[in-house]
mmJSON file of the N, C-alpha and C atoms, coordinates in Angstrom:
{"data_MODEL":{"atom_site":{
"group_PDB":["ATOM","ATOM","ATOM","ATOM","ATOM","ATOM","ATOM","ATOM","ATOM","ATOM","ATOM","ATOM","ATOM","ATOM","ATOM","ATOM","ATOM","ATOM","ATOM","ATOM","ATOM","ATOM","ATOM","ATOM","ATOM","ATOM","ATOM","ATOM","ATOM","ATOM","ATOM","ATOM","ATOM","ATOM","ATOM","ATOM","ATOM","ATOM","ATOM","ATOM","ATOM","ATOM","ATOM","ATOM","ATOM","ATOM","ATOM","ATOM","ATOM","ATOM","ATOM","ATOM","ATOM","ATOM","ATOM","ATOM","ATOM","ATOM","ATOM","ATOM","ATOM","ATOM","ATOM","ATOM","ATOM","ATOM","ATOM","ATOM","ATOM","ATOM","ATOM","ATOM","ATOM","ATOM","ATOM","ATOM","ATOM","ATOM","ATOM","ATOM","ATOM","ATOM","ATOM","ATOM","ATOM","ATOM","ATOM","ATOM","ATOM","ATOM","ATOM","ATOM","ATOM","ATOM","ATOM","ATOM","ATOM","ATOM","ATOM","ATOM","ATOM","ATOM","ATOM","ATOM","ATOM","ATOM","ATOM","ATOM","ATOM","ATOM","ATOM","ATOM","ATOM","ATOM","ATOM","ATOM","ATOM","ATOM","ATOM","ATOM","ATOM","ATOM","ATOM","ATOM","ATOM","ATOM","ATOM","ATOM","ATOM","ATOM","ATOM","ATOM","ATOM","ATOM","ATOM","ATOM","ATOM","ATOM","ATOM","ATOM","ATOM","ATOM","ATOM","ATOM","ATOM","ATOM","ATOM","ATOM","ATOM","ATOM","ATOM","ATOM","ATOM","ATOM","ATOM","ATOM","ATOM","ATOM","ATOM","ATOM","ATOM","ATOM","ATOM","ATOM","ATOM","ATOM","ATOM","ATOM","ATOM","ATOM","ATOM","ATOM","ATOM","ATOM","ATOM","ATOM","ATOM","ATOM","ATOM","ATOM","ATOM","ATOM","ATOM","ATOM","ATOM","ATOM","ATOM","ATOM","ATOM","ATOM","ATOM","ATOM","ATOM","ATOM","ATOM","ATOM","ATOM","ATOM","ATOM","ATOM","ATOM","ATOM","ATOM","ATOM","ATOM","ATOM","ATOM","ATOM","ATOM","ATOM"],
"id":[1,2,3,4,5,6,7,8,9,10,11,12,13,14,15,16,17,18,19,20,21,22,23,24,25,26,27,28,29,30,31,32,33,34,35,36,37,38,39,40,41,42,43,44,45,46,47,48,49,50,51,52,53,54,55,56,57,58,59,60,61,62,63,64,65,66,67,68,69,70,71,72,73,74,75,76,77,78,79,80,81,82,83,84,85,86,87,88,89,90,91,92,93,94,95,96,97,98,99,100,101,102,103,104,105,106,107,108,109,110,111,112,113,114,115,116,117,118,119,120,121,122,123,124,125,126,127,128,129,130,131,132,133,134,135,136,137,138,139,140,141,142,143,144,145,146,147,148,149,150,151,152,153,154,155,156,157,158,159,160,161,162,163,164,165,166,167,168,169,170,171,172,173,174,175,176,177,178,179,180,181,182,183,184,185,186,187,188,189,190,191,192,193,194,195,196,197,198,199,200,201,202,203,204,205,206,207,208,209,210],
"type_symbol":["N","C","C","N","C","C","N","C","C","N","C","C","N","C","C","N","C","C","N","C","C","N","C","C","N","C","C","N","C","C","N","C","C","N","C","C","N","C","C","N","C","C","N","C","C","N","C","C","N","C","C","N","C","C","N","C","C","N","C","C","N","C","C","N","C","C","N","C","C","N","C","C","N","C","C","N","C","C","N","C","C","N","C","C","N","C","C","N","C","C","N","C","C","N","C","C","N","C","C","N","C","C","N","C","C","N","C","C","N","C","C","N","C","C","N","C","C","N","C","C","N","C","C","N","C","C","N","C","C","N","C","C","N","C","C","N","C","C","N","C","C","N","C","C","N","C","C","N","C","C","N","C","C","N","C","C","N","C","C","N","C","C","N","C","C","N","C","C","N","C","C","N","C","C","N","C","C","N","C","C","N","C","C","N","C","C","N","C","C","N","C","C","N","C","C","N","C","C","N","C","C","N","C","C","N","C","C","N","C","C"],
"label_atom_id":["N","CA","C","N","CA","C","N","CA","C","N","CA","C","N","CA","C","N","CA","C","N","CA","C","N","CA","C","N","CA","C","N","CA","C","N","CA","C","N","CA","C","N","CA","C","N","CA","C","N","CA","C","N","CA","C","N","CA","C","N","CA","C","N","CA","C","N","CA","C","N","CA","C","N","CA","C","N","CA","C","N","CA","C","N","CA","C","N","CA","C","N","CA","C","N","CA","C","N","CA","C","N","CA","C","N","CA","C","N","CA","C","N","CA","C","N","CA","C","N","CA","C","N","CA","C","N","CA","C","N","CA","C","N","CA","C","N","CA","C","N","CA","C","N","CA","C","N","CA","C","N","CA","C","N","CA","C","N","CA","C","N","CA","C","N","CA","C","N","CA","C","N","CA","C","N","CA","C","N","CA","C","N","CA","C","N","CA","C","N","CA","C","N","CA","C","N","CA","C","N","CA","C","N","CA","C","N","CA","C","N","CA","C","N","CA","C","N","CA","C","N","CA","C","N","CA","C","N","CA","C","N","CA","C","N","CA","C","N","CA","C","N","CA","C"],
"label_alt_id":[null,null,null,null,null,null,null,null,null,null,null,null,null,null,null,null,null,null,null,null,null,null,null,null,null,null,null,null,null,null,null,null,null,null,null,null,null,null,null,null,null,null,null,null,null,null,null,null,null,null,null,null,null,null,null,null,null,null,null,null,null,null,null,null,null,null,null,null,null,null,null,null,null,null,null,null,null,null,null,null,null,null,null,null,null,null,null,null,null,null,null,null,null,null,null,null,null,null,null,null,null,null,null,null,null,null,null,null,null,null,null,null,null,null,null,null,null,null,null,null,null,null,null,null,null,null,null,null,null,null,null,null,null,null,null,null,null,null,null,null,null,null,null,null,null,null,null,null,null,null,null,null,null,null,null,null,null,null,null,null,null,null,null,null,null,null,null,null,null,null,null,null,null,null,null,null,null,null,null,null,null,null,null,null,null,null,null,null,null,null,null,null,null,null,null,null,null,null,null,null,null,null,null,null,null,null,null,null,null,null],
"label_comp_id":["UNK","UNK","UNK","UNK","UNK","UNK","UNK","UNK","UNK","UNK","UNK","UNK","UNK","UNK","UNK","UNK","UNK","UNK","UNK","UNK","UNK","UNK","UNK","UNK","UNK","UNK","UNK","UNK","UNK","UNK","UNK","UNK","UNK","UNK","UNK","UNK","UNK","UNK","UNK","UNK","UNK","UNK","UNK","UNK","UNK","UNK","UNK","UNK","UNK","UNK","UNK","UNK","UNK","UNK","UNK","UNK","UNK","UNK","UNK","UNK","UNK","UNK","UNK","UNK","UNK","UNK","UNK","UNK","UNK","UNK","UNK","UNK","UNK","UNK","UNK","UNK","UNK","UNK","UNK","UNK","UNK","UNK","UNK","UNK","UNK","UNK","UNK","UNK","UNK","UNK","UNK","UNK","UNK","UNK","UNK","UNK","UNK","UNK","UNK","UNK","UNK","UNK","UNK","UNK","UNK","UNK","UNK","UNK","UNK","UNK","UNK","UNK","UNK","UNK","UNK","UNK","UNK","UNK","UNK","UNK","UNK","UNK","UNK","UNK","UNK","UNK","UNK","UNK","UNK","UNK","UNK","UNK","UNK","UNK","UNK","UNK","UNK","UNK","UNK","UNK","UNK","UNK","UNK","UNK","UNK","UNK","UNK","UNK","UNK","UNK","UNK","UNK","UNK","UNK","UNK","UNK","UNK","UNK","UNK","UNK","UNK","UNK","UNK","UNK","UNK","UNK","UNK","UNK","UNK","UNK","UNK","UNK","UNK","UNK","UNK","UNK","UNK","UNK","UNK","UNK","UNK","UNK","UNK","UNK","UNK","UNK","UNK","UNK","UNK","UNK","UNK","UNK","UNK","UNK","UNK","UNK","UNK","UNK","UNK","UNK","UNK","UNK","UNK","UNK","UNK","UNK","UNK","UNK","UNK","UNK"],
"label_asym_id":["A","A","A","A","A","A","A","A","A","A","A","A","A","A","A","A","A","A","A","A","A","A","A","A","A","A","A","A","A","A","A","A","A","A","A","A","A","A","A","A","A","A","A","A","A","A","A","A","A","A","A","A","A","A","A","A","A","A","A","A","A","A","A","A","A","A","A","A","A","A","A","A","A","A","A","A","A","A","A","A","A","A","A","A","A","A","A","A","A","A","A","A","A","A","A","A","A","A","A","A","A","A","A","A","A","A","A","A","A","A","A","A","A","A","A","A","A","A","A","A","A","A","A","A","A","A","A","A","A","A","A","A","A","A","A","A","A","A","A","A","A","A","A","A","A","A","A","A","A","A","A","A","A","A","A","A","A","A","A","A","A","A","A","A","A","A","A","A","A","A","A","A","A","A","A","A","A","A","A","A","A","A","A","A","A","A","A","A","A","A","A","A","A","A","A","A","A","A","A","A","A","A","A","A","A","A","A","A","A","A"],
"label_entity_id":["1","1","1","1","1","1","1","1","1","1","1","1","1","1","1","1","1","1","1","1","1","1","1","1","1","1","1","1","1","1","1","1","1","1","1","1","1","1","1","1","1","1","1","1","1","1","1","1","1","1","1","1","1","1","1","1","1","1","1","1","1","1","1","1","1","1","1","1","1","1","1","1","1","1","1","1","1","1","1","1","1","1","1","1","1","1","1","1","1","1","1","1","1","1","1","1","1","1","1","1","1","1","1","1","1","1","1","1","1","1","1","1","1","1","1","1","1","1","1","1","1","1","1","1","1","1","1","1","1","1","1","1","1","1","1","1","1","1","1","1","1","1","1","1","1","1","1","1","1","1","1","1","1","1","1","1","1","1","1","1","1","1","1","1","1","1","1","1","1","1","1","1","1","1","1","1","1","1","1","1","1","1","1","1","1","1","1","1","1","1","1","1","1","1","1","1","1","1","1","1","1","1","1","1","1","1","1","1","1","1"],
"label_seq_id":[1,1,1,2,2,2,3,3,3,4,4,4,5,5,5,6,6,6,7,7,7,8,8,8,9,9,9,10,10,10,11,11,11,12,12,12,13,13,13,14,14,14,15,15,15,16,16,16,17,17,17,18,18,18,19,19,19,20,20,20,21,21,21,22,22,22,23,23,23,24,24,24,25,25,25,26,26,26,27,27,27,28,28,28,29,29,29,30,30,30,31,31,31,32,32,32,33,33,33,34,34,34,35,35,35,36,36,36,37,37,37,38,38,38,39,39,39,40,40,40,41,41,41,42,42,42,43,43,43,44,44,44,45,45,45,46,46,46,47,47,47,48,48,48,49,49,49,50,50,50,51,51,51,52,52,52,53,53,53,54,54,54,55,55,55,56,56,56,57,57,57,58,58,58,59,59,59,60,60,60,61,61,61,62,62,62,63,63,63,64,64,64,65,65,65,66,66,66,67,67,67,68,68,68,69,69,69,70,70,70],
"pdbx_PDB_ins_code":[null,null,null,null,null,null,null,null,null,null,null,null,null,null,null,null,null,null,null,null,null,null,null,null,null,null,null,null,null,null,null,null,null,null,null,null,null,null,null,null,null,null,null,null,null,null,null,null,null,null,null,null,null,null,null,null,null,null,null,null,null,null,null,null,null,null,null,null,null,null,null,null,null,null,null,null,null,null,null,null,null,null,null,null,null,null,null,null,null,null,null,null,null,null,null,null,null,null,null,null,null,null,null,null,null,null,null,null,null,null,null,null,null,null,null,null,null,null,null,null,null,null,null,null,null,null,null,null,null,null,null,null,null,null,null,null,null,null,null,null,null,null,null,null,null,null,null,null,null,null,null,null,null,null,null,null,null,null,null,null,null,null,null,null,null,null,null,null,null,null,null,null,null,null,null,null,null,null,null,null,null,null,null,null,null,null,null,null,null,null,null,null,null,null,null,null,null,null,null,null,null,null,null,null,null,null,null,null,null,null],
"Cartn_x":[105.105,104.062,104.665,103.906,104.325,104.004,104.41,103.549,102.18,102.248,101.043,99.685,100.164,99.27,99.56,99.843,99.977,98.952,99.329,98.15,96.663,96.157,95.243,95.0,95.193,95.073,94.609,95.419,95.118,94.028,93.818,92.282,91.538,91.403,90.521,88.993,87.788,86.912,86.964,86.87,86.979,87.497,88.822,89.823,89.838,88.798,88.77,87.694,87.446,86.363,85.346,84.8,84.495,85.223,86.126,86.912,88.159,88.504,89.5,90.563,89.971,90.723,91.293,92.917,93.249,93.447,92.444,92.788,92.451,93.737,93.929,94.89,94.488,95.347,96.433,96.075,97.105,97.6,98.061,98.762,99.681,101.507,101.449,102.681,102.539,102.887,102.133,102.971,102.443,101.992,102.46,102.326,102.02,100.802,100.697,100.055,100.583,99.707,97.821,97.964,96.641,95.547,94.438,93.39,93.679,92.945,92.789,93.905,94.203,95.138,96.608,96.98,98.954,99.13,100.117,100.077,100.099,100.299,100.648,99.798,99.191,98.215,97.939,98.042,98.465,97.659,98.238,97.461,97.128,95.973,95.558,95.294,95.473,95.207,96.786,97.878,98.96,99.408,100.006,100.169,100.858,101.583,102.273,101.898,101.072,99.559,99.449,98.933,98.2,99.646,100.888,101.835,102.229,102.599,103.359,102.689,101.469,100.166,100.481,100.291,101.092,101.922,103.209,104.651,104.263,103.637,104.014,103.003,102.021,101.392,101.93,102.523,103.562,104.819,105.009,106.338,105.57,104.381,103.951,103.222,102.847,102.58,103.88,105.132,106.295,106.784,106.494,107.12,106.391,105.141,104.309,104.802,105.002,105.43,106.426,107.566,108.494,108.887,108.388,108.373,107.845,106.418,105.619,106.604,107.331,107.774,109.468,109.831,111.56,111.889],
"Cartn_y":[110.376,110.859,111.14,112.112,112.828,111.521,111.508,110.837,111.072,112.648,112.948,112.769,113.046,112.425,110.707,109.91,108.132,107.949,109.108,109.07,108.537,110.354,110.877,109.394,108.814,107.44,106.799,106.301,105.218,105.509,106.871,107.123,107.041,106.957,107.068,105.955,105.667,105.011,103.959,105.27,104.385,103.465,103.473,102.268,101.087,101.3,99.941,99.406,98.002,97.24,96.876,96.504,95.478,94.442,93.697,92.426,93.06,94.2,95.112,95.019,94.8,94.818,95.872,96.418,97.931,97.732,98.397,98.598,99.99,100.528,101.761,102.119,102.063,102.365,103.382,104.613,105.692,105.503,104.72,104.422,103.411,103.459,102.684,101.541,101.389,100.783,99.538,97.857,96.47,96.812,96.643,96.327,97.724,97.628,98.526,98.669,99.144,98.738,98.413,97.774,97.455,98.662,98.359,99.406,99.347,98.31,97.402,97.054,96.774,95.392,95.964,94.831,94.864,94.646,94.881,94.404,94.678,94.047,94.965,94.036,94.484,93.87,94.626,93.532,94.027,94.917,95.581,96.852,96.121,95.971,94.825,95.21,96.588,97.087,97.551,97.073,96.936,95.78,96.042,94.572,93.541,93.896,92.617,91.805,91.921,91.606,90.27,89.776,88.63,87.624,88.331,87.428,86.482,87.634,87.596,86.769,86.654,85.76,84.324,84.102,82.724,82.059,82.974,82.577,81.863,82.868,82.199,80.825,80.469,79.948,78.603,78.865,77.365,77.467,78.355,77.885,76.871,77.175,76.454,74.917,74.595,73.271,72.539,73.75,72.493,72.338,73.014,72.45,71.394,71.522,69.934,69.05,69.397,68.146,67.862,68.291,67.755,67.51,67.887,67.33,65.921,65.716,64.677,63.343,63.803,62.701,62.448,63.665,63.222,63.195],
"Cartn_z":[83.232,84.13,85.5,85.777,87.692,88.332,89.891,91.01,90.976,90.997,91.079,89.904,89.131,88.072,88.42,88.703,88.568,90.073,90.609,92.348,91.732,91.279,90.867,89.681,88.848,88.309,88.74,90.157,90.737,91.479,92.03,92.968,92.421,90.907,90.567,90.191,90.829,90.806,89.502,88.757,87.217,86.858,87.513,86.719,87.724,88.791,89.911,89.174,89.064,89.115,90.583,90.899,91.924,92.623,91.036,92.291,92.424,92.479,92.974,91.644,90.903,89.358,89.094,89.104,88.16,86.649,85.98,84.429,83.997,83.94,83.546,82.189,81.258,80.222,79.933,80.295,80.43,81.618,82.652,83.6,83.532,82.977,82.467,83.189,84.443,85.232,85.309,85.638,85.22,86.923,87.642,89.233,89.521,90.578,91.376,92.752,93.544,95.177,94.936,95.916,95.829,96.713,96.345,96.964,98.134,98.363,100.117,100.656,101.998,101.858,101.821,102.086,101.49,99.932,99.317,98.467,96.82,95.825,94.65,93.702,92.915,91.919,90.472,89.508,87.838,87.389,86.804,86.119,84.748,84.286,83.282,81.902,82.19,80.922,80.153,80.889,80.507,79.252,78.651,77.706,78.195,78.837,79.592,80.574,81.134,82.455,81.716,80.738,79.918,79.915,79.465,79.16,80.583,81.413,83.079,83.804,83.504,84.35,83.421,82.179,81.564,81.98,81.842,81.997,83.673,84.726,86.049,85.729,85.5,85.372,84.911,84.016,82.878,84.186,84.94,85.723,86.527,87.42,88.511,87.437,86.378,86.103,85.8,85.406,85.155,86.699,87.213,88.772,89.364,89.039,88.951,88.609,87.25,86.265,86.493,86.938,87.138,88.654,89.504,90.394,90.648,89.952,89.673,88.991,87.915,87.387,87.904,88.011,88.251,89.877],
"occupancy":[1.0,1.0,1.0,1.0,1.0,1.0,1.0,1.0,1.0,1.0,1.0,1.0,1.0,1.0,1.0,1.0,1.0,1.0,1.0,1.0,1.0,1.0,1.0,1.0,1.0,1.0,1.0,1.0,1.0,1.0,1.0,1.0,1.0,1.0,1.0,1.0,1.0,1.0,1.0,1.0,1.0,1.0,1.0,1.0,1.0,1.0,1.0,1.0,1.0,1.0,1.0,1.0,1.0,1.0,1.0,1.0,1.0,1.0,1.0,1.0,1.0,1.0,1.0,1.0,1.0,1.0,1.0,1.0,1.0,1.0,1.0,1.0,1.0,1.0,1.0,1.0,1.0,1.0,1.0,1.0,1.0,1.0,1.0,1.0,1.0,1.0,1.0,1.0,1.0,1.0,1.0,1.0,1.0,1.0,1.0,1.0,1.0,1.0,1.0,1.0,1.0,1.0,1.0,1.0,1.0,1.0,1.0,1.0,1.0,1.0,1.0,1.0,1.0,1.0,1.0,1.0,1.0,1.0,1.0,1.0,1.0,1.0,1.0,1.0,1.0,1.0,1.0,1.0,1.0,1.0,1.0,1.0,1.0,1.0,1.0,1.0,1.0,1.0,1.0,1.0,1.0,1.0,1.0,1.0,1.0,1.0,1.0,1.0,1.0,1.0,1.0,1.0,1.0,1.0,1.0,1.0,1.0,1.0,1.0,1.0,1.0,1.0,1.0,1.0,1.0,1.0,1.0,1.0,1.0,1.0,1.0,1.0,1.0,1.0,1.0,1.0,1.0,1.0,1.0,1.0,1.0,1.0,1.0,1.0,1.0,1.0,1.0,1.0,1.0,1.0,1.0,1.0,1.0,1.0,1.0,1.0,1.0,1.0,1.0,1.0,1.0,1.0,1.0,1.0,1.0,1.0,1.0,1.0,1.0,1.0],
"B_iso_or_equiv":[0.0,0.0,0.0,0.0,0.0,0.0,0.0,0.0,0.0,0.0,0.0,0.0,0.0,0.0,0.0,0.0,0.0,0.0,0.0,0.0,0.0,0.0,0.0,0.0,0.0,0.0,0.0,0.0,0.0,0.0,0.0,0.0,0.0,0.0,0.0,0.0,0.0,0.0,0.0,0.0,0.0,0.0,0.0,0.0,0.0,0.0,0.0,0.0,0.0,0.0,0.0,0.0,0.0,0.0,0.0,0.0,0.0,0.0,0.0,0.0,0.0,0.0,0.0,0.0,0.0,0.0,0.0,0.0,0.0,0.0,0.0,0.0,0.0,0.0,0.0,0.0,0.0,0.0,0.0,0.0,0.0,0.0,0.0,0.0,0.0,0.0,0.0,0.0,0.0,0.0,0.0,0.0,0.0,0.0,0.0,0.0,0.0,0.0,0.0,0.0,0.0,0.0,0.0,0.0,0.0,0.0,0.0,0.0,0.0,0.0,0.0,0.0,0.0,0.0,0.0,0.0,0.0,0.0,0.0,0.0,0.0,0.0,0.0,0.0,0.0,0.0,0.0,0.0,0.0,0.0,0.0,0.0,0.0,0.0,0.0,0.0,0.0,0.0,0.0,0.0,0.0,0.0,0.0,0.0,0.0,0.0,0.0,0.0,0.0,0.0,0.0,0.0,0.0,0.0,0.0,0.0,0.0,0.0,0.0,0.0,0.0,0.0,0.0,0.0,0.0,0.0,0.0,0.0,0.0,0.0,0.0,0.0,0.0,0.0,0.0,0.0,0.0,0.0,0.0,0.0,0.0,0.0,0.0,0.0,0.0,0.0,0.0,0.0,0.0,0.0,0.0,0.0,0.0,0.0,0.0,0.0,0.0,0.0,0.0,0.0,0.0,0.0,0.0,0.0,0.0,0.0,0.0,0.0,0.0,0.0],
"pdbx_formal_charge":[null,null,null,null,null,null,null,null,null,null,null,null,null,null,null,null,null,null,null,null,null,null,null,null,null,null,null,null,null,null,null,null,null,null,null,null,null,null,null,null,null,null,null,null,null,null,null,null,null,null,null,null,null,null,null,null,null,null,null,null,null,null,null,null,null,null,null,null,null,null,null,null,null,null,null,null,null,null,null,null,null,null,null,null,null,null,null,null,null,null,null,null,null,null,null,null,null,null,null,null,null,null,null,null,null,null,null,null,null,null,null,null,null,null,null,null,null,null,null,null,null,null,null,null,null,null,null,null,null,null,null,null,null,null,null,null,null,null,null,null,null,null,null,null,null,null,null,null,null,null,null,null,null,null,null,null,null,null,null,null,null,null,null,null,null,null,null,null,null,null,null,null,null,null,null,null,null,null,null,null,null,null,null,null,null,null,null,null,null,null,null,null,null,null,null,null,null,null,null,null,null,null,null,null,null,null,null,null,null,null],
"auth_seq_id":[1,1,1,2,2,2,3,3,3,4,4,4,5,5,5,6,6,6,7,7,7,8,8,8,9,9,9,10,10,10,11,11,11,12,12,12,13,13,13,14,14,14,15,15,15,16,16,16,17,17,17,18,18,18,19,19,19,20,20,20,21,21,21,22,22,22,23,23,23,24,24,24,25,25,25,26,26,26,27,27,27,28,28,28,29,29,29,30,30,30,31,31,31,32,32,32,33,33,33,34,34,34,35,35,35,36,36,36,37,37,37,38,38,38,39,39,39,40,40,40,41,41,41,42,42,42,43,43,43,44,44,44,45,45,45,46,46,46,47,47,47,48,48,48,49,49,49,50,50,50,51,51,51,52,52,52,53,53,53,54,54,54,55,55,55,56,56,56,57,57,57,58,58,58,59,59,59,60,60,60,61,61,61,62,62,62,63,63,63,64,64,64,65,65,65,66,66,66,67,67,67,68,68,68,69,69,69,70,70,70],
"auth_comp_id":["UNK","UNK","UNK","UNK","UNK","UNK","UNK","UNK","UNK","UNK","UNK","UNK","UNK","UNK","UNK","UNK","UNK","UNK","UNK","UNK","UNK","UNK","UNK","UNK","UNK","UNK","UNK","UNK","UNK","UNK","UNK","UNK","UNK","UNK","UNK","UNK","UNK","UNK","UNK","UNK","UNK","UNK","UNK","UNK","UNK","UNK","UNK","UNK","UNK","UNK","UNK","UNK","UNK","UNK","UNK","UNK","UNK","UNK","UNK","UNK","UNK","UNK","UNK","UNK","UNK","UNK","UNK","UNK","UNK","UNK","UNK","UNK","UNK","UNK","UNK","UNK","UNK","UNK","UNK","UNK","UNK","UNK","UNK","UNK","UNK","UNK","UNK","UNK","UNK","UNK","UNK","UNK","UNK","UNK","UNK","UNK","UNK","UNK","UNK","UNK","UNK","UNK","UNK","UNK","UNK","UNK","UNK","UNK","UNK","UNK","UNK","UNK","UNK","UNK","UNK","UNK","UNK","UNK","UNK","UNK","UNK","UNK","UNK","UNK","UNK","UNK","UNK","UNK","UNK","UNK","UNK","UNK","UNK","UNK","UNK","UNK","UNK","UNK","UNK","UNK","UNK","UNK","UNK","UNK","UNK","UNK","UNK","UNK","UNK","UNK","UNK","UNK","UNK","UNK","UNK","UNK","UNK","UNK","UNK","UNK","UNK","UNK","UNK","UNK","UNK","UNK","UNK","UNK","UNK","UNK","UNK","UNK","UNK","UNK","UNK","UNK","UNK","UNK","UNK","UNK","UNK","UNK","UNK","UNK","UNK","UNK","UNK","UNK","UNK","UNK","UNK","UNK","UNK","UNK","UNK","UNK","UNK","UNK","UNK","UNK","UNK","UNK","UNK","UNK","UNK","UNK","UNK","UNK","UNK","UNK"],
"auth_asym_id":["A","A","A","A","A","A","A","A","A","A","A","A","A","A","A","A","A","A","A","A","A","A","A","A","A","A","A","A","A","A","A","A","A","A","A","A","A","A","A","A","A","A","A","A","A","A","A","A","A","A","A","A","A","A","A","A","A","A","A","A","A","A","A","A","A","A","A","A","A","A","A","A","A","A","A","A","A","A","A","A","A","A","A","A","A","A","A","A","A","A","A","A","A","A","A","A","A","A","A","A","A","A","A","A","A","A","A","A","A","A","A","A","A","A","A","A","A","A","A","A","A","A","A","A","A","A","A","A","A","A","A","A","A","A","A","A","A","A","A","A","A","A","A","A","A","A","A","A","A","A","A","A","A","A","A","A","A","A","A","A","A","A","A","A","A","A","A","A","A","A","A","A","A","A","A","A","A","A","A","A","A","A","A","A","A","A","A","A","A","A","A","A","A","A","A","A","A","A","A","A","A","A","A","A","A","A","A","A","A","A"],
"auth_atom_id":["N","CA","C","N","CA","C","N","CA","C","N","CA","C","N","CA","C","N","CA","C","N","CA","C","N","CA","C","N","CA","C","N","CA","C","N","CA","C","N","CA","C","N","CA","C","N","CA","C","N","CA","C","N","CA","C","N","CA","C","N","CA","C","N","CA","C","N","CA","C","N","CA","C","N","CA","C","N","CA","C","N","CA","C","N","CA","C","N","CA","C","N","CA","C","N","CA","C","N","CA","C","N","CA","C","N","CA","C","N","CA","C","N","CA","C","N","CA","C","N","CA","C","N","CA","C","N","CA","C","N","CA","C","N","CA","C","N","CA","C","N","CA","C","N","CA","C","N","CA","C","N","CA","C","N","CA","C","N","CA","C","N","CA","C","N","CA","C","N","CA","C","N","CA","C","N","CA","C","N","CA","C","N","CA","C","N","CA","C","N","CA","C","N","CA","C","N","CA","C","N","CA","C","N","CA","C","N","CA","C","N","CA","C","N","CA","C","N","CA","C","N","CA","C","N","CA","C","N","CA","C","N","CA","C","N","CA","C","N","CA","C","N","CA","C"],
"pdbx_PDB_model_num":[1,1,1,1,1,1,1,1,1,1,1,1,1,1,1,1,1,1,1,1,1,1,1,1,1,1,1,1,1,1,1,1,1,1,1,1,1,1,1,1,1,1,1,1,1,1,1,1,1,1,1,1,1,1,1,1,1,1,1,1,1,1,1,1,1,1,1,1,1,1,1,1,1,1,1,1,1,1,1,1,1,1,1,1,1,1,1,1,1,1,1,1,1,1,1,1,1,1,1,1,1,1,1,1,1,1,1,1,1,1,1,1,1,1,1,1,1,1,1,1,1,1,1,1,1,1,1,1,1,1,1,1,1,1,1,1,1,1,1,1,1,1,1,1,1,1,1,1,1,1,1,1,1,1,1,1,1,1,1,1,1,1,1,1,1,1,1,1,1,1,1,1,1,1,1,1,1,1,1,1,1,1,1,1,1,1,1,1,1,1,1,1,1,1,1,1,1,1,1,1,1,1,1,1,1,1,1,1,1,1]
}}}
């Protein structure tokens, strides 16, 4: 895909939610600037969005956990 077509994507109403959610399926970039704001936020309709959000997720409880115990 062009810039310009990935623009025209991202302007587009449709693929915003309300809580500033991007899920755009034919767009097929994980990260992408955010609406508002600074900033870069998951394109969710990506397949890897579900995994990437886990993985950090299990990093920050073992850093608990092991901070906690060792």
């Amino acid at each position: 895909m062009t810039r310009d077509e990935l623009r025209t994507l991202w302007e587009s109403p449709a693929n915003w939610n309300s809580f500033g959610r991007y899920n755009c399926e034919a767009d097929s970039r994980l990260l992408v600037p955010k609406r508002f704001g600074f900033g870069w936020t998951l394109n969710w309709a990506n397949p890897l969005a579900w995994p990437v959000v886990v993985v950090v997720i299990a990093a920050v409880i073992g850093l608990v956990f092991f901070r906690r115990f060792f």
